[in-house]
Structures are given as structure tokens and as C-alpha cells.
N, C-alpha and C positions, 0 to 999 in steps of 0.2 A: 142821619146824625153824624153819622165817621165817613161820609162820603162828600168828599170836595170838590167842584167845579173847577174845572181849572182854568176856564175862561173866564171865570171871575175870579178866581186867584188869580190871574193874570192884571186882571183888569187893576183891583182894589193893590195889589202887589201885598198883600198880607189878607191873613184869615187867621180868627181867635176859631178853634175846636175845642169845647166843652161838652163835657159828657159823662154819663156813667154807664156801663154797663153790668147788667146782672148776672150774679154767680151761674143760675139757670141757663142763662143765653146758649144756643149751641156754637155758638163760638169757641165756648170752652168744652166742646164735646167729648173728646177723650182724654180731659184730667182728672186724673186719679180720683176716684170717690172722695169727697171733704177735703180737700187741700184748699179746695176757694169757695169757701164758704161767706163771704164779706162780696159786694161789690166794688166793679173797678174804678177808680174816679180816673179820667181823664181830662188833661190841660193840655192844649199845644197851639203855639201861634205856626203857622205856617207862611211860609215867602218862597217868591220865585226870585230864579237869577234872571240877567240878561240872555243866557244859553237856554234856558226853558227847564233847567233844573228848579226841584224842590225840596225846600227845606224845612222839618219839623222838629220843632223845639219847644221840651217844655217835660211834665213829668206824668208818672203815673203813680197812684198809691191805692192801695188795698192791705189786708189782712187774711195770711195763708193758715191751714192750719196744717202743722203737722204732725208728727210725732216723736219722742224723745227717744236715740238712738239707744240710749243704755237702758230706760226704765218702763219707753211706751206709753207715755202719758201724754194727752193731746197739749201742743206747744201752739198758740197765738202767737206768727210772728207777722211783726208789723213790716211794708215795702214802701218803700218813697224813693224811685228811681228816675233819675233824669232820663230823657229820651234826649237824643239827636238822629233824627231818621233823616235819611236820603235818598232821594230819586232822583233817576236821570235820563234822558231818551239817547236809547242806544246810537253809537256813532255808526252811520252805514259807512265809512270808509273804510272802520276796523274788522267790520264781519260780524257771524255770530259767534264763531270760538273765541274772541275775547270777551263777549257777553256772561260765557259762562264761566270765565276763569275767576272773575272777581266776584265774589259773594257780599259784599260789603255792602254793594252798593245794592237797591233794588232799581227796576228798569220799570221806566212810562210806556204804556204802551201806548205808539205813536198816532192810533188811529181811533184813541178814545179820547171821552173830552172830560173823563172824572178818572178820580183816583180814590179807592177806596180802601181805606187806612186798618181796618179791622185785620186782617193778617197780618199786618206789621205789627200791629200792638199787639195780637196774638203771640207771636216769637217774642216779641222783646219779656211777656210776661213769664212764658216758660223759659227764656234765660236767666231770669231771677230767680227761681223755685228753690231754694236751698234744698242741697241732697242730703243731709246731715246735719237735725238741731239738737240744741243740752236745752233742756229743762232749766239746767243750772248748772254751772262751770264745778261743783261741789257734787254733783249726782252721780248717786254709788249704784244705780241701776238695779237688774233683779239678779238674786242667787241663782248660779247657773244649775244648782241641784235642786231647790225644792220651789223657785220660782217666786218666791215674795218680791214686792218690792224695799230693796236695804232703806231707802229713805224715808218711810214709814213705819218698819219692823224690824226686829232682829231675829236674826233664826241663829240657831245651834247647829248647821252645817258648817263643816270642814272641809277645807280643797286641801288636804294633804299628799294626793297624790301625786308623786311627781310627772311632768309630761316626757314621756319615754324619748322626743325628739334632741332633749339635751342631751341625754345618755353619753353618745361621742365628749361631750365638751367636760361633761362630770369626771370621766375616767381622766381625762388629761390633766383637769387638774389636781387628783389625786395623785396624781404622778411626781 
């Protein structure tokens, strides 16, 4: 399904890619336990150039789940990210040390006759993984002494302690 002919991309000079794939797939093998719990929908037209480059365009959207940095509560967030992927067949005049210099690009390999798209939309998904979500731009998170969470509860703890690191900055100003 994510694997394109490229002799028929050649040929047709365009290809619709639609697809989903599922949370399970091992594709998604070493992502964190529940972060993608929703399936991935994929959309891409793809086109070649006159040079034998390819271009995909188009998006992808899913539903991550994560967790709320202050309070720990599971956060649905929603993805709809454009894609613009590109490949290219390496130049033999340039060598392979500039093959590896530019990471942008990924590279055709010149003596296959398909291209299989699953790693690239792999990366592109773990580039979107937000490292840090809020429940809610208003969330007071949990007491860092008796552990409730403040946006459900109040608790009768105090942080009256001061932290000994200002200490320096309190004497100066008492000064």
C-alpha cells in the first residue's frame, strides 16, 4: 500500500497514496506505550521530475495521546501535518561524502525500481510527537507535597519553605 513503483510513477508522472495505518503496525514499534493509540490516515499525491526525483505532497493526521506535564492526566491531542517529502538519486559526480552531508533530502536507490514510503512517514510522525502538552493553559497540576491533583481538590498544604538557593540574592537585598 506505502510502496510506489517507480516505473509507473514515471510513467503516469503522478500517483494518489492513500492509506491508513494501524496504531499496532510494527512500524510504530518503539513508540512509547499509548502515545498512538488512534490510526494514521494517509494522503499523498506523488510526482516525478524530469531528473528522476520524487516528490510527495500531501498530509497526514492521527490522534496522539499523551500526558499532561503539570497534572498527568491523559491529553488527546489531535495532528494534521502537511508532508513535503523528497527524494533524489544520488549524483555520481559528487561522491558519497556529500550524500551524507545533507539530511534533508532522502536518497533513491538507484538500482531499485520502488520506493517504499513507510520510513519516511515514520520520521515525519515522530517529528510531530509534542514533548510537552497542558490539559489546559489554567492547570494547577498536582501538590508537590501530598500529591492531589489542584484542579479537582484542595488540599491544606503549604510551601512555606523558602528554597535555600535564593539565600545569596535575600541577604543582598536586605542590605
Amino acid at each position: 500500500m506505502f510502496r510506489v513503483n517507480l516505473t509507473d510513477l514515471d510513467r503516469k508522472g503522478k500517483q494518489i497514496v492513500e492509506g491508513t495505518i494501524p496504531p499496532d503496525d510494527a512500524l510504530w514499534g518503539d513508540l512509547d506505550d499509548g502515545v498512538l493509540d488512534y490510526p494514521v490516515d494517509i494522503h499523498l499525491t506523488l510526482t516525478t521530475t524530469a531528473s528522476g526525483q520524487v516528490l510527495a505532497r500531501g498530509a497526514l493526521t492521527t490522534e496522539l495521546l499523551r500526558n499532561c506535564r503539570r497534572c498527568l492526566t491523559d491529553v488527546t491531542v489531535p495532528v494534521r501535518e502537511e508532508l513535503n517529502l523528497f527524494w533524489s538519486v544520488p549524483d555520481e559526480l559528487r561522491g558519497s561524502d556529500e550524500k551524507e552531508e545533507d539530511e534533508s533530502i532522502r536518497w533513491l536507490d538507484p538500482t531499485s525500481n520502488e520506493l517504499d514510503l513507510r520510513d519516511a512517514l515514520r520520521e515525519e510522525l515522530l517529528l510531530m510527537i509534542p514533548r510537552f502538552v497542558l490539559c489546559d493553559d489554567e492547570c494547577q497540576g498536582l501538590c508537590p507535597l501530598c500529591g492531589i491533583n489542584r484542579n479537582d481538590e484542595t488540599c491544606e498544604c503549604t510551601l512555606e519553605e523558602p528554597d535555600p538557593r535564593w539565600d545569596a540574592l535575600r541577604a543582598l537585598q536586605n542590605d
